[in-house]
N, C-alpha and C positions, 0 to 999 in steps of 0.2 A: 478938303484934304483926304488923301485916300490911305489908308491903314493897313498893311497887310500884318498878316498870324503869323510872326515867323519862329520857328519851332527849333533846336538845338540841341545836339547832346556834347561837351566838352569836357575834357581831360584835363586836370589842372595837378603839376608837379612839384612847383617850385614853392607857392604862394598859395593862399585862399584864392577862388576863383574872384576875377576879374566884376563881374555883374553882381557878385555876394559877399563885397565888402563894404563894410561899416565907414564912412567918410575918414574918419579917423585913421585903420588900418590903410586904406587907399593913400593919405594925408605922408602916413611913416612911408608906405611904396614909393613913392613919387622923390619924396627928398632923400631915402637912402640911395636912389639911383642918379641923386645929382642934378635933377632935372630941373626946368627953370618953373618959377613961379606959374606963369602962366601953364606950362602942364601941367600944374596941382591943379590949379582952377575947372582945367578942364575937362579933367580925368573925373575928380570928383563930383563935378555936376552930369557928363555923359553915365557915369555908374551910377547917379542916382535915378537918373530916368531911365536904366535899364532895369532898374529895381522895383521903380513904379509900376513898369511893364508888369513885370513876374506878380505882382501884388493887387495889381487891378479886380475888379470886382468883375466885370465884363472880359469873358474868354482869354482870361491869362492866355498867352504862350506857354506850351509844355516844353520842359526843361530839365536835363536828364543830364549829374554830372557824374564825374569819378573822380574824386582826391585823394594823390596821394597822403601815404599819414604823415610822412616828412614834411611837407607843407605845412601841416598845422602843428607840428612841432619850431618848425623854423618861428624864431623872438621876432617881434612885429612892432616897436613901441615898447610904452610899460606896459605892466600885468593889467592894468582896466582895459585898454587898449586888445589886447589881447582876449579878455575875457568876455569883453562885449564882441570881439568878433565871432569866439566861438560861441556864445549864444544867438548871434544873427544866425549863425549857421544851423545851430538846432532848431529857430524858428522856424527858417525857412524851409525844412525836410516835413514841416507839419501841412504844409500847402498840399492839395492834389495833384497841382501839374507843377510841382518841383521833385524830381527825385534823385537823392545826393546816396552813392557809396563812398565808404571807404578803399584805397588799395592800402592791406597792412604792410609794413615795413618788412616783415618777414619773408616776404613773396621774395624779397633779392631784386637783382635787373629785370626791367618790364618796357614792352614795347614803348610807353611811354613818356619814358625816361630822354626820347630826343627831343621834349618839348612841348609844350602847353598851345592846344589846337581847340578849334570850334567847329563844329560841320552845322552850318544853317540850312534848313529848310523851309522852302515857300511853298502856298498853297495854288501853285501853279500847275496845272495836267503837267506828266512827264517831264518837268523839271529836278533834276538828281542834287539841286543846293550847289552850296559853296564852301570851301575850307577855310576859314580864317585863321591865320598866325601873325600875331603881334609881336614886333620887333622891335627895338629900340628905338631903330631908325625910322621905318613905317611897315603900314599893315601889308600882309602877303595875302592875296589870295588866290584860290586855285579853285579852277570851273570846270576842270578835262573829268572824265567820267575816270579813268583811269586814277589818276590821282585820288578822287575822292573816296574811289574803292578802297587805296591802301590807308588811307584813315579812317574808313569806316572798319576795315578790318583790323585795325590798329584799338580801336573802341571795343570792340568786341572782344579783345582779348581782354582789354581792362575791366568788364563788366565783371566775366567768368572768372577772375580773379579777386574782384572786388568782394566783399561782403555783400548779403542782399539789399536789395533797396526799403524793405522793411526794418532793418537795423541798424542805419546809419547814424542815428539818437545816441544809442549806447555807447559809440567809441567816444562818443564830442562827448558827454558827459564822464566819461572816464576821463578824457583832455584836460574837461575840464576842474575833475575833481584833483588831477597833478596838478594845476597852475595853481590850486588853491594852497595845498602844502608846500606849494616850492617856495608861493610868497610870502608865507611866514617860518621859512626854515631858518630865513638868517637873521631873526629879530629873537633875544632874549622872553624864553615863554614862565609867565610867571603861575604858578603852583598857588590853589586853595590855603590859606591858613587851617584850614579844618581838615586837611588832609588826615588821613589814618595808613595804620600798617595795608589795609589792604588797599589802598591808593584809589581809593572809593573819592574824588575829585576830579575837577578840571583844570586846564592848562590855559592860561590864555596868550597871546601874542600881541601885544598892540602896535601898530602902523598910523602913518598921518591920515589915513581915510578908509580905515579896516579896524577889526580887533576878530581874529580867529579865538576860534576856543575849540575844544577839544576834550574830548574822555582819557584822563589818565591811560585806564584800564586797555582802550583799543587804540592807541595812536594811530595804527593804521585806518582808524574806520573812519578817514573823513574830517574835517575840518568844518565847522556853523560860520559863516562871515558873516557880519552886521555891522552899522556904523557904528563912530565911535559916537555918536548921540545917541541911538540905542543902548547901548553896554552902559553908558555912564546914567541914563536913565535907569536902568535896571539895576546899577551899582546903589542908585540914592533912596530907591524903593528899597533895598536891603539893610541899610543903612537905618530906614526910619522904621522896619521891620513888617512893611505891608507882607512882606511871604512866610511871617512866623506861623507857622502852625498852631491851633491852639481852640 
């Protein structure tokens, strides 16, 4: 079997990109779009060996994307669901031959915006790649030099735009540090009995497979999630006073 290097940089608007989705998020793509059984199956086993690709130990393909931030704001599933994708996505920015920006929302209209593209390249002399666009119906591709020019120059506006490729961590952790308050903003947060005037306590939130907790003092600073086997562990050590000072 013969194996070629093939190399890519892609634009992704709508969705988390296609090759850097979590089976799960792929799982929710597949059935919000109606699609039959069999394309779940398919979908998620083709993305996970283009995964493996990028993750190989041996000459990954280098892999160069731009996502929009409305994509990762777009609901995907539940919050785990969710939250495991934005963490694939942070993993995945820690590899060498993966590098993801952001395009912020702020930017307004961007070349981008007609649709989520792949430009392949092979390790062929004088060979200019190919365009890949995925459609509902089937894959598009496009080989004329012409073409490929105006999605390359299509990509290059999205770079210059994008955040650098050194700090696309930052935004996914800030993503991800909203999904954490968003999912306990609608659950009743219960208040220290030891509380004092100066609100020198915590907040906790409890969920069927979470318990958020929180500082009084800086609500905005963040949200601790741990299981709820954690918390009620550390509930029964309090209880039998293993953290008495003394």
């Amino acid at each position: 079997m013969i194996t070629l290097l093939i190399e890519g940089v892609r634009a992704s608007c709508t969705l988390s990109p296609g090759p850097m989705r979590t089976s799960d998020y792929t799982s929710e793509v597949v059935q919000g779009g109606q699609q039959s059984d069999s394309d779940l199956e398919y979908k998620v086993e083709s993305r996970g060996r283009r995964q493996q690709e990028l993750t190989r130990s041996t000459d990954p393909p280098h892999t160069w994307v731009v996502i929009d931030e409305c994509a990762l704001d777009r609901r995907v599933g539940d919050t785990a669901t969710m939250r495991d994708q934005l963490e694939h996505l942070v993993e995945l920015a820690e590899l060498d031959n993966v590098q993801i920006q952001i395009c912020p929302a702020s930017v307004g209209p961007h070349p981008g915006l007609t649709g989520t593209f792949e430009i392949l390249h092979f390790p062929i002399p004088e060979n200019p790649g190919v365009v890949y666009v995925e459609t509902r119906v089937r894959a598009v591709w496009f080989e004329d030099k012409p073409e490929i020019d105006q999605y390359t120059q299509v990509m290059n506006d999205l770079r210059a735009l994008a955040n650098t490729p050194e700090e696309p961590k930052k935004p996914l952790r800030e993503k991800l540090k909203e999904l954490q308050t968003m999912r306990f903003t609608a659950h009743v947060r219960q208040t220290s009995s030891y509380s004092n005037d100066d609100q020198g306590c915590v907040e906790v939130a409890l969920t069927s497979d979470a318990v958020g907790i929180r500082d009084t003092k800086d609500r905005a600073g963040g949200t601790l999630t741990v299981t709820p086997a954690a918390w009620g562990g550390f509930v029964e050590r309090l209880k039998t006073g293993d953290y008495d000072r003394g």
